[in-house]
C-alpha positions in Angstrom: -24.0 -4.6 24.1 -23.1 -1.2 22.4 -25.5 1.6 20.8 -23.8 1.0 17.2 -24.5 -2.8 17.4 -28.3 -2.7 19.0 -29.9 0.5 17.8 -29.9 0.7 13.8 -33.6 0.7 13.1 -36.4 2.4 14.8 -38.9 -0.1 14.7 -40.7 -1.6 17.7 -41.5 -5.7 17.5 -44.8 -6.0 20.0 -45.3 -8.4 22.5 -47.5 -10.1 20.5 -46.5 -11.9 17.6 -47.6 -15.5 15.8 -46.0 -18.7 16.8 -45.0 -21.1 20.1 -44.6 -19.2 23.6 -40.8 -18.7 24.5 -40.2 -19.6 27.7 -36.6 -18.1 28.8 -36.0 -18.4 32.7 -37.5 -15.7 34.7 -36.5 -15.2 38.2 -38.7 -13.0 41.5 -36.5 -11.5 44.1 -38.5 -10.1 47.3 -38.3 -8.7 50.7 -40.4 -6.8 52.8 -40.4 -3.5 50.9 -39.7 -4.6 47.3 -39.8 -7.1 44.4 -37.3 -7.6 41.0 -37.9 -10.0 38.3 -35.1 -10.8 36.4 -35.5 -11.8 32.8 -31.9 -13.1 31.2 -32.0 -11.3 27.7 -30.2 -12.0 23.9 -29.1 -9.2 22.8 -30.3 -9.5 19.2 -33.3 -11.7 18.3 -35.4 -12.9 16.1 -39.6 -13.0 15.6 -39.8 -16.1 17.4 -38.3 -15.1 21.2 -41.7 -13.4 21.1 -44.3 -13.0 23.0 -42.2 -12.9 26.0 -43.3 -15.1 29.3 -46.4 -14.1 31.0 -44.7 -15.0 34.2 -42.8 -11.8 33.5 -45.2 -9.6 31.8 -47.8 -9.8 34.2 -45.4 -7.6 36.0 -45.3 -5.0 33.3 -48.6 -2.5 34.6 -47.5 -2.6 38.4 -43.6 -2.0 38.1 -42.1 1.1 38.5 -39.1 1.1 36.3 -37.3 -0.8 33.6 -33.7 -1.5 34.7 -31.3 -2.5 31.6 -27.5 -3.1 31.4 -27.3 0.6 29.8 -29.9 2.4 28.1 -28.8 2.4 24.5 -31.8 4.9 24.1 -30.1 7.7 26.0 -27.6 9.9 23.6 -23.8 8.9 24.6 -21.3 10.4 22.4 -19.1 7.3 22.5 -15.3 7.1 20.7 -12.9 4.1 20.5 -9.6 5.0 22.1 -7.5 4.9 19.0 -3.8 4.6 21.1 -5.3 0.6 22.3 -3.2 -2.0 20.4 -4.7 -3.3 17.5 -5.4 -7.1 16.3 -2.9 -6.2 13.8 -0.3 -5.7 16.6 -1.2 -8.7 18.4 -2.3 -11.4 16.4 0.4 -14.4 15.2 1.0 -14.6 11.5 -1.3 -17.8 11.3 -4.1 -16.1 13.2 -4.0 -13.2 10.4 -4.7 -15.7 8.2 -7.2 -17.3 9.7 -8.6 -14.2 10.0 -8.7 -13.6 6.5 -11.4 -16.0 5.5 -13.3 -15.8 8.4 -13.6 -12.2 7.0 -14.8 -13.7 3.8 -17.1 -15.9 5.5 -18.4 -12.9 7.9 -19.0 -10.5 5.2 -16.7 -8.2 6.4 -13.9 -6.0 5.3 -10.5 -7.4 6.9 -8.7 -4.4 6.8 -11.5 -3.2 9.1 -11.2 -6.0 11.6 -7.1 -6.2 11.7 -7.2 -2.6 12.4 -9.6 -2.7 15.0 -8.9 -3.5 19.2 -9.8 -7.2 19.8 -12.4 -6.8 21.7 -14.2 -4.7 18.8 -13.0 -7.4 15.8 -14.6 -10.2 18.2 -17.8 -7.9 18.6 -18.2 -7.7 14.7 -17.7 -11.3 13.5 -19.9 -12.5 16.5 -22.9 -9.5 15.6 -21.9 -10.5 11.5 -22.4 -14.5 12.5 -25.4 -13.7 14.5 -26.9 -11.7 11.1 -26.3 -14.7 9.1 -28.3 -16.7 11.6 -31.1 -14.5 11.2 -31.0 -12.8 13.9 -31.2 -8.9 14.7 -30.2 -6.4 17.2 -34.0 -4.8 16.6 -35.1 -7.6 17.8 -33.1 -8.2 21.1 -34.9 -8.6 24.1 -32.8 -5.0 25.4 -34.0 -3.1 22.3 -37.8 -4.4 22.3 -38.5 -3.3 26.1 -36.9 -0.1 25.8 -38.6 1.5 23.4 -41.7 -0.4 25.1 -41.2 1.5 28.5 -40.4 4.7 26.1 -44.0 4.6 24.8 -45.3 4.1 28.0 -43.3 6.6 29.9 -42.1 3.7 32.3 -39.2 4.9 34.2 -36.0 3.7 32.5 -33.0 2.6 34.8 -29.5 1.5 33.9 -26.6 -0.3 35.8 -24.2 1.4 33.5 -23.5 4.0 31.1 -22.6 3.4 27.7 -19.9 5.2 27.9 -18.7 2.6 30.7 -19.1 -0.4 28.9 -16.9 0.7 26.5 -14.2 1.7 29.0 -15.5 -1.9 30.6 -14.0 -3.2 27.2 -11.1 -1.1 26.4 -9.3 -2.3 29.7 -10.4 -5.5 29.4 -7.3 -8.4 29.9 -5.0 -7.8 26.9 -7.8 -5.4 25.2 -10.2 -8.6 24.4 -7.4 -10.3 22.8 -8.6 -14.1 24.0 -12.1 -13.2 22.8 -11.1 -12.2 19.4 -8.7 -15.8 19.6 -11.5 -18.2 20.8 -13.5 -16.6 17.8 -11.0 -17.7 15.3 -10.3 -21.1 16.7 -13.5 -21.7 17.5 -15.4 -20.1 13.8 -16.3 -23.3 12.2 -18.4 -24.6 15.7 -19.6 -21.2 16.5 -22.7 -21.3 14.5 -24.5 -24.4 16.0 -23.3 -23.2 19.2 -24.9 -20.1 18.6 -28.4 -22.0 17.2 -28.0 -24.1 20.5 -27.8 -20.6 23.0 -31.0 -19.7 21.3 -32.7 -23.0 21.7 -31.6 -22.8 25.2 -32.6 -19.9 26.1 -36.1 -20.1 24.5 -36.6 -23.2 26.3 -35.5 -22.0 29.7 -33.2 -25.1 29.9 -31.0 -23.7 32.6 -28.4 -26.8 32.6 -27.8 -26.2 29.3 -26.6 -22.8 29.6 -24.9 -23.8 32.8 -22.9 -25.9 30.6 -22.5 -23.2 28.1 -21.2 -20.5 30.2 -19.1 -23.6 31.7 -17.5 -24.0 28.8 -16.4 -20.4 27.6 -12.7 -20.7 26.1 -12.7 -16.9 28.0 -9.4 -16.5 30.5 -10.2 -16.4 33.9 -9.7 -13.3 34.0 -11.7 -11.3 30.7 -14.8 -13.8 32.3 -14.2 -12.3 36.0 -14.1 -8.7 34.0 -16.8 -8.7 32.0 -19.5 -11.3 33.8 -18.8 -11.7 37.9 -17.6 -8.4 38.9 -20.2 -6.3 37.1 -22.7 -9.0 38.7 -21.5 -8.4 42.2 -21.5 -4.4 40.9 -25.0 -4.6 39.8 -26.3 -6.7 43.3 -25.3 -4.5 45.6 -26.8 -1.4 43.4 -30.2 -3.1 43.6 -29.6 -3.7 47.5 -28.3 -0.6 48.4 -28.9 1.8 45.9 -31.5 4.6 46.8 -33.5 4.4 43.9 -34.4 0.7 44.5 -35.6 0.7 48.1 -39.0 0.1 47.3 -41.2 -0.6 44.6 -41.5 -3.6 41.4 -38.5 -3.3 39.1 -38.3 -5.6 35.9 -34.3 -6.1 35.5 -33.4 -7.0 32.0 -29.5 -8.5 31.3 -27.6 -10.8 29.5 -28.8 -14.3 30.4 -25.0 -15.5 31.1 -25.2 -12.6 34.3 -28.3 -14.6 36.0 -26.4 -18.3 36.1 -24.8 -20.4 39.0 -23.1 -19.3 42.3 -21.8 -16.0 41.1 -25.5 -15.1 39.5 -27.2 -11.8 39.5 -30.2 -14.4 41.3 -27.7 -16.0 43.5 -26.1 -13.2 44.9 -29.5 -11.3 45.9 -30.0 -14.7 47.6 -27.3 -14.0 49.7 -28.1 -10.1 50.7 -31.6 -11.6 51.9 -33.9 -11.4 49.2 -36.5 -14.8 49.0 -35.7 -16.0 45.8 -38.4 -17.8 43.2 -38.0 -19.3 39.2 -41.1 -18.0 37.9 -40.5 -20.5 34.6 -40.2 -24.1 34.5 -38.3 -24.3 31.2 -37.8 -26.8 28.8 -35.1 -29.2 27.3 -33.8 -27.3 24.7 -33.4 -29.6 21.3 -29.7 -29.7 20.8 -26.3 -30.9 22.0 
């Protein structure tokens, strides 16, 4: 989500790369004076989410701007709030431990992650798990676009600022504390869960991550936070905002913001927008 996690090299993946056609879910909302296409994204990747769906890039020379979560591009002088509890302070003895060789599994320096807000020790064991996987921030869907639209000089929108998704974080329910929890309870299933979000979302098999985002050991309350309000935030921006009354807009997010009743897709639905899945999708090959 954040500039330190998604922009560490410079390089551009094309389109165009070898292998099977990824087929993520790809959604067109239209009225009278204007047209989105959603595209759920991951926000690091691998060689093989590529090329993206020609349902969506057939879009690419007609729209008129790029809208991302933030633009991770744009210079944002960002710094942690150092006075936010620290896992140290609010971890149980037994999670500490825990903790400790899942920081020898991850790679990563304990001392680090103990000293760290939840929310950010959560970040870094998910990004570090996501590494071993083989997958890279250079590579996320986000990243690939931006710098896409940057050499094209396509008009780059965002919902937020980076500087507001880390306020977003900072106050989330006990400072991320049941994300960083789920994380250690949930370390030794996490990898196959995360090879079966990928398969998922490369197939476009939109049950699955129903079921997925279903299933999130989240609170209530960190899920309404950090997925439905910013959805309902980010709907009525497209709806009302001035810079969207007319025109083709790709809209680029997290996948987990364009699923079920409370959707990105769902709630344009409701503000009168004709909505269409532009991919069938597949069954993704896992459990």
């Amino acid at each position: 989500m954040f500039k330190s996690l998604l922009s560490k090299a410079l390089l551009l993946l094309p389109f165009v790369t070898a292998g099977a056609v990824a087929e993520p879910l790809v959604w067109l909302a239209k009225d009278s004076q204007r047209q989105f296409v959603l595209l759920g994204s991951i926000h690091a990747g691998d060689q093989g989410f590529y090329p993206l769906p020609q349902a969506f890039l057939d879009y690419w020379p007609e729209a008129d701007g790029l809208v991302v979560e933030a633009n991770i591009l744009q210079p944002d002088d960002v710094t942690i709030n150092r006075d936010i509890p620290t896992s140290d302070a609010l971890l149980s003895n037994n999670d500490k431990a825990a903790l400790v060789d899942i920081a020898k599994q991850a790679k990563l320096p304990y001392q680090s992650l103990i000293h760290s807000p939840p929310w950010l020790a959560a970040m870094n064991l998910q990004m570090a798990m996501a590494t071993q996987a083989g997958l890279n921030p250079v590579h996320g869907i986000d990243i690939v676009l931006l710098r896409r639209a940057q050499e094209q000089q396509l008009p780059i929108l965002e919902f937020e600022s980076v500087s507001q998704q880390l306020a977003l974080m900072e106050n989330l329910p006990d400072h991320g504390e049941d994300i960083l929890l789920s994380t250690i309870h949930d370390w030794s299933e996490m990898q196959s869960e995360l090879n079966c979000l990928v398969s998922a979302w490369k197939a476009g098999d939109l049950q699955h991550l129903l079921s997925l985002l279903e299933d999130s050991q989240y609170s209530d309350a960190t899920e309404e936070k950090l997925i439905f309000e910013r959805n309902r935030d980010w709907a009525s921006q497209l709806t009302n905002k001035a810079s969207f009354q007319q025109g083709t807009y790709l809209i680029v997010v997290g996948a987990m913001h364009l699923l079920g009743e409370k959707g990105l897709p769902a709630l344009l639905e409701t503000q009168g927008f004709t909505m269409k899945r532009l991919t069938e999708g597949n069954k993704a090959q896992c459990e």
